[in-house]
C-alpha positions as CSV (number, residue, x, y, z in Angstrom):
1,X,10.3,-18.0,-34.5
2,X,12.4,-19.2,-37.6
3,X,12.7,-23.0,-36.2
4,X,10.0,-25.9,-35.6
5,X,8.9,-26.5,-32.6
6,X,10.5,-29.7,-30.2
7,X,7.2,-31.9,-29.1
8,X,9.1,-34.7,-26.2
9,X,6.6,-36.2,-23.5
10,X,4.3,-33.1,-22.9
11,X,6.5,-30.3,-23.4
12,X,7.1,-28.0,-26.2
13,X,10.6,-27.0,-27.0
14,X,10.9,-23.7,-28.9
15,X,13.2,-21.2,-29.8
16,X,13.5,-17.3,-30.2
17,X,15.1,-14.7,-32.7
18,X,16.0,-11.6,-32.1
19,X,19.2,-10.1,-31.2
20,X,19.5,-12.6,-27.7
21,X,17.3,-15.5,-28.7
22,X,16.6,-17.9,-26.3
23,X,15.0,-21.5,-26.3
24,X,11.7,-22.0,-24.4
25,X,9.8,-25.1,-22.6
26,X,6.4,-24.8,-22.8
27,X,4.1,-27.6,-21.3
28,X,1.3,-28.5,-23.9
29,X,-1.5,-28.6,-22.2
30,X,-1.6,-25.1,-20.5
31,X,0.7,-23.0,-22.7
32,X,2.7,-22.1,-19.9
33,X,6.2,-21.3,-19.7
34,X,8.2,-24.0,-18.0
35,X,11.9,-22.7,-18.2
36,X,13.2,-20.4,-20.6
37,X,17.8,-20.6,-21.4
38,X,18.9,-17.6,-23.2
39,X,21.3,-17.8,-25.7
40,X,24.2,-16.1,-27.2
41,X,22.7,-15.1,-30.6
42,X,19.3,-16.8,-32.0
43,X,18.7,-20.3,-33.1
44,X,16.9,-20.7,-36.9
45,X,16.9,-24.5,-36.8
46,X,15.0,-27.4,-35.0
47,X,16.9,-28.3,-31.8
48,X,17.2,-32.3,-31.0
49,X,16.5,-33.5,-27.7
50,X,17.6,-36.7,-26.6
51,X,17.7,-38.2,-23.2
52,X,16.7,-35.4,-21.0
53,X,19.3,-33.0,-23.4
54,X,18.7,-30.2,-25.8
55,X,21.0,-29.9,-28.2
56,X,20.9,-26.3,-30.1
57,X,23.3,-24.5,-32.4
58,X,23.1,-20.5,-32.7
59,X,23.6,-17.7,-35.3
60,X,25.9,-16.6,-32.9
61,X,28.0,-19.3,-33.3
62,X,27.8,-21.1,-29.8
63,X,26.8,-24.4,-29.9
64,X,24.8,-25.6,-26.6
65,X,24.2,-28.6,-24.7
66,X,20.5,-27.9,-22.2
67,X,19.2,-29.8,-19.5
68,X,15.3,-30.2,-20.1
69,X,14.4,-31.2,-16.9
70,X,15.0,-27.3,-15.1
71,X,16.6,-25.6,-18.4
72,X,20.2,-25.8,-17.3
73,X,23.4,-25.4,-19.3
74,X,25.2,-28.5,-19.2
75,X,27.8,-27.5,-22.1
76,X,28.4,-25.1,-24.7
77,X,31.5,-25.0,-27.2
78,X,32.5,-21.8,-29.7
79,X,32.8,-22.5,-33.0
80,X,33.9,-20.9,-36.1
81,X,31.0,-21.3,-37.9
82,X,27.1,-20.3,-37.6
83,X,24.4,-22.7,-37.3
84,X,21.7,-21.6,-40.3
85,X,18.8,-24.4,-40.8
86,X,21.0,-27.6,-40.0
87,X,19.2,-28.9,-37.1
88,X,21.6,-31.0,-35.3
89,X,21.3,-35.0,-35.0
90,X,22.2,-37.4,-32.1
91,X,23.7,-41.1,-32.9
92,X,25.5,-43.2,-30.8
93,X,26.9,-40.6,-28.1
94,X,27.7,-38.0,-30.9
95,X,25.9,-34.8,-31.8
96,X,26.5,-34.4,-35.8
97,X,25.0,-30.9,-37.1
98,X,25.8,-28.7,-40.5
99,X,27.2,-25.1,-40.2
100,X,27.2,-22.2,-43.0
101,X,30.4,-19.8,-44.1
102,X,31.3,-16.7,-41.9
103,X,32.2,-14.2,-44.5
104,X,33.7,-14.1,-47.9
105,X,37.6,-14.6,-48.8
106,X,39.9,-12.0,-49.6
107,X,39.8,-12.4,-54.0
108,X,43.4,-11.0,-55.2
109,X,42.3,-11.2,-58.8
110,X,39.1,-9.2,-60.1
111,X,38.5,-11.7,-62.6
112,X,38.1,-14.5,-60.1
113,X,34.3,-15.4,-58.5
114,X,33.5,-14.2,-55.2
115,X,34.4,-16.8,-52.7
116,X,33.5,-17.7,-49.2
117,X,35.0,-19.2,-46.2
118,X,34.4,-23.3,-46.4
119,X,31.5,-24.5,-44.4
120,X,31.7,-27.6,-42.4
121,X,29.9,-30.8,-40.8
122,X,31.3,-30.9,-37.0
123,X,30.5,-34.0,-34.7
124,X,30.6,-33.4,-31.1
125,X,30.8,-35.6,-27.7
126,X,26.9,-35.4,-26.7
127,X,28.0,-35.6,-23.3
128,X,31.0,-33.2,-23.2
129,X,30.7,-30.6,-26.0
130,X,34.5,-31.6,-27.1
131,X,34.5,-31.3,-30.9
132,X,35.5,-34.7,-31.8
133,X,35.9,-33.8,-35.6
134,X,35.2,-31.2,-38.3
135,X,34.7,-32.4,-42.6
136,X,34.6,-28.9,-44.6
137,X,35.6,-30.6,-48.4
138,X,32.9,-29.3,-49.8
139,X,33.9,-27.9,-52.9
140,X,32.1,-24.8,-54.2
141,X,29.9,-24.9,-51.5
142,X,29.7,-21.9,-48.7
143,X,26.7,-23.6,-46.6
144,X,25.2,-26.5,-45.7
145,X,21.3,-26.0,-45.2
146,X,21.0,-29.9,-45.2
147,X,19.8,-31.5,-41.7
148,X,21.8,-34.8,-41.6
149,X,20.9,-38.4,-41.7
150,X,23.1,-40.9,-40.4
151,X,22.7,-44.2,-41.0
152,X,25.2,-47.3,-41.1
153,X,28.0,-45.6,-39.8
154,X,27.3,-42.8,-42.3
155,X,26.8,-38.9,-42.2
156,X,24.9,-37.5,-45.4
157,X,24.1,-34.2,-46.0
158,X,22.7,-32.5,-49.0
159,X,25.3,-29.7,-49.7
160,X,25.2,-26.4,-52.4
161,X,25.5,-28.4,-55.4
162,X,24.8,-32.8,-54.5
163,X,25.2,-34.5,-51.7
164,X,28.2,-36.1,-49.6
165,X,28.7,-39.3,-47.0
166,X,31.3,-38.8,-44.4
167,X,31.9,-41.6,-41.9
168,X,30.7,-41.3,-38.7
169,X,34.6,-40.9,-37.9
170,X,35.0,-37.5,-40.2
171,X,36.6,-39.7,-42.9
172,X,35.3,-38.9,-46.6
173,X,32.9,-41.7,-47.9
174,X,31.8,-40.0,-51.1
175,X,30.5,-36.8,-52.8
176,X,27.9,-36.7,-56.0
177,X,27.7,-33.5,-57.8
178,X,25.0,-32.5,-59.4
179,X,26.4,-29.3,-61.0
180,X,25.9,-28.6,-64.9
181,X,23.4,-31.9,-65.3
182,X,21.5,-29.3,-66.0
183,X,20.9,-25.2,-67.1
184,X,20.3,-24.3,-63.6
185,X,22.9,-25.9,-61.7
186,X,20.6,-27.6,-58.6
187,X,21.5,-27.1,-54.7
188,X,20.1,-29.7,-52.0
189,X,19.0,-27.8,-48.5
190,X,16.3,-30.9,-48.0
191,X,17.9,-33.6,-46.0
192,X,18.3,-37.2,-47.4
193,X,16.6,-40.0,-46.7
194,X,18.1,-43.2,-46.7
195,X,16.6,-46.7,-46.8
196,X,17.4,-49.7,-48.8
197,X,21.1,-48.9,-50.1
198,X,19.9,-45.9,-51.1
199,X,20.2,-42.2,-51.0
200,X,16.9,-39.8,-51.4
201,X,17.4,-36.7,-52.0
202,X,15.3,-33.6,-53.5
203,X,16.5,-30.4,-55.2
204,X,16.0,-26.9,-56.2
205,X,15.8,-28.0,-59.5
206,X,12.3,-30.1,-59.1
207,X,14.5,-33.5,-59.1
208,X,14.1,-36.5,-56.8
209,X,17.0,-38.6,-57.2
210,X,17.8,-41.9,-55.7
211,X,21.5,-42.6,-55.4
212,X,23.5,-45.6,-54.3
213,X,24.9,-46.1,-50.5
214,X,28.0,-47.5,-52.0
């Protein structure tokens, strides 16, 4: 099991690796298996459950849409992408989750750096599955690890090298780079926090920063 545990009104949600996955319902009290839904490839992030739904996003790169209440699919969309430790986020009828880069580009010239194919932030209809947007201007970045936050109309994510705000509406708001601020350029995986007109954020560098809204 590479994802947390789901803990909504007496019932563990959980998820399975392996080559088929599968996400579980487990009632707290007894340890018994409620429902298991297999899946198309294996989940390695937290699903979100809101009102009676369970949303998930696979390796495999399916994303799904589960009914709680018997374990019932009630969508699921395929994606260019895989779903690494994102765990998806639900805000006002939208389901906003991070993906990773497939596989690396084709590099003509040797003396070029490897490169990768763009990853993306995709927002879908929570009740339909229908991909209502996708952001992938990212820069040199081939993942994003980041959970979201959204907050005031705004998506943030912590990307490979800072962190970026992208309207609710897939419209960029801003990107910060943290790049070459110091010897070993920092990438964000943690998701921000926001409160107060501000931005918190940690780092693989040991950094907390605290950055601006606007």
């Amino acid at each position: 099991m590479n994802s947390s545990p789901v803990l909504v009104d007496d019932v563990v949600y959980t998820t399975e690796t392996g080559d088929h996955g599968g996400i579980c319902a487990v009632d707290t009290n007894t340890g018994e298996r409620i429902w298991k839904f297999d899946t198309d490839g294996y989940v390695s992030s937290a699903p979100a459950v809101v009102d009676g739904i369970l949303y998930a996003g696979m390796w495999g790169k399916w994303f799904y849409a589960v009914d709680v209440a018997n374990g019932s699919k009630r969508w699921k969309v395929d994606v260019a992408h895989r779903f690494s430790s994102s765990s998806p986020v639900v805000a006002d009828g939208r389901v906003f989750v991070g993906t990773v880069g497939d596989s690396p580009l084709v590099v003509t010239d040797p003396e070029d750096e490897e490169q990768f194919e763009a990853c993306a932030v995709l927002a879908f209809d929570a009740k339909t599955g229908d991909e209502l947007w996708h952001y992938d201007d990212f820069g040199e970045c081939n993942s994003v690890e980041s959970s979201p936050t959204v907050a005031d109309g705004v998506v943030y994510v912590g990307c490979r090298h800072g962190v970026s705000a992208v309207t609710v509406d897939g419209e960029n708001a801003w990107r910060l780079n943290f790049k070459g601020e110091r010897e070993d350029d920092p990438y964000v995986d943690s998701s921000p926090a926001v409160a107060g007109g501000r931005v918190f954020t940690g780092a693989s560098d040991g950094q907390l920063r605290a950055i601006s809204e606007k």
